[in-house]
N, C-alpha and C positions, 0 to 999 in steps of 0.2 A: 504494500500500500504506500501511496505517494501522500506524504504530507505538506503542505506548503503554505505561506500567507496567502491574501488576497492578493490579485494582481488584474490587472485588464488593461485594453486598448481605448485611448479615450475616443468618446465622440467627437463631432465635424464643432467646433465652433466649442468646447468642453476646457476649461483652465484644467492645469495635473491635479488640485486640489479638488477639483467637481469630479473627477474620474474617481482618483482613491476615493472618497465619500461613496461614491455611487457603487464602484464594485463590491465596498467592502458589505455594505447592504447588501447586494443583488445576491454575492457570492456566500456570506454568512446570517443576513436576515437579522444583523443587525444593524440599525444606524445608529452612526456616530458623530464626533465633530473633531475636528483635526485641533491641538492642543499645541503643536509645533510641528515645523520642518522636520525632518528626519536627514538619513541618507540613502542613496541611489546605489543600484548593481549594474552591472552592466556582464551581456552573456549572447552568445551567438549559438544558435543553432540550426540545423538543415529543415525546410519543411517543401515537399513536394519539388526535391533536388534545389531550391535555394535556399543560398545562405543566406541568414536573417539577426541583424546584429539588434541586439534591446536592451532600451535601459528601461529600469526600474525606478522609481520615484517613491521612498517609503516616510512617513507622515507618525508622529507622535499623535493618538488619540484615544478620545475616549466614549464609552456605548453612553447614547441616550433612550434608548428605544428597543424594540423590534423583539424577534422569539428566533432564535435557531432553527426552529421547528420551520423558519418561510424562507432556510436557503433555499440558494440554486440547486435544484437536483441534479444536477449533473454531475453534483459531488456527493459520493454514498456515506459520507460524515462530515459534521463539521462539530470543533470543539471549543470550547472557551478554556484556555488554562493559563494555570499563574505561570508567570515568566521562568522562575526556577524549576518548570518542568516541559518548557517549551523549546529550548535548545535541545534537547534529548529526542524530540519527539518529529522535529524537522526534517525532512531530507534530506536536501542540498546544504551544504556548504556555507555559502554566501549567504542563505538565512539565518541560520542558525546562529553565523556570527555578527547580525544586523539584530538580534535579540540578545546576546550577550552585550553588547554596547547600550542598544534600547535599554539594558536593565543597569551597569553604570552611571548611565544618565541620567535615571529619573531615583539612585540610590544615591547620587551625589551630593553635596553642598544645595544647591539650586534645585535640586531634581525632584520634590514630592514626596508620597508618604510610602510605607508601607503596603496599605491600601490600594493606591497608583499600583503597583507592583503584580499583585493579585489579578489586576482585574484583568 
């Protein structure tokens, strides 16, 4: 099983900020609101014999709404978990260590609570 954050291709006319919002609903059925900038991946892969270089735009935020229960089905799970068990649980690489940071960041001086951490 492949685990991964939310990700997607924005709409014609969509700021990176209306995209991440929008996926991260569509894809987990949860809405949220972006709380800070993040950081970006960047990854290339083959689809239908082309090369397809992507960057990722990832967004500090938090849920205001919604039920897990109205992801997108096109995923056979989605989970909500604390951050200290979310690098474990990742697939790739690049996330996993875009959650170890996320959780420095918001464990820092500046960063939030405990609670932040969890959710």
């Amino acid at each position: 099983m492949t685990w991964t954050l939310p990700k997607g291709t924005p709409t014609t006319g969509e700021t990176t900020e209306q995209t991440a919002v929008r996926e991260v609903t569509e894809e987990t059925g949860i809405t949220v609101r972006i709380t800070a900038p993040f950081d970006s991946i960047e990854y290339t892969f083959v689809q239908h014999g082309t090369r397809i270089h992507k960057t990722v735009h990832y967004f500090l935020m938090e849920p205001t709404g919604g039920d897990l229960e109205d992801h997108d089905h096109e995923f056979d799970e989605v989970r909500w978990v604390p951050f200290d068990d979310a690098a474990g649980l990742l697939t790739f690489e690049t996330e996993r260590d875009l959650v170890v940071r996320a959780t420095a960041r918001l464990s820092g001086p500046a960063g939030g609570t405990p609670a932040d951490r969890d959710r």
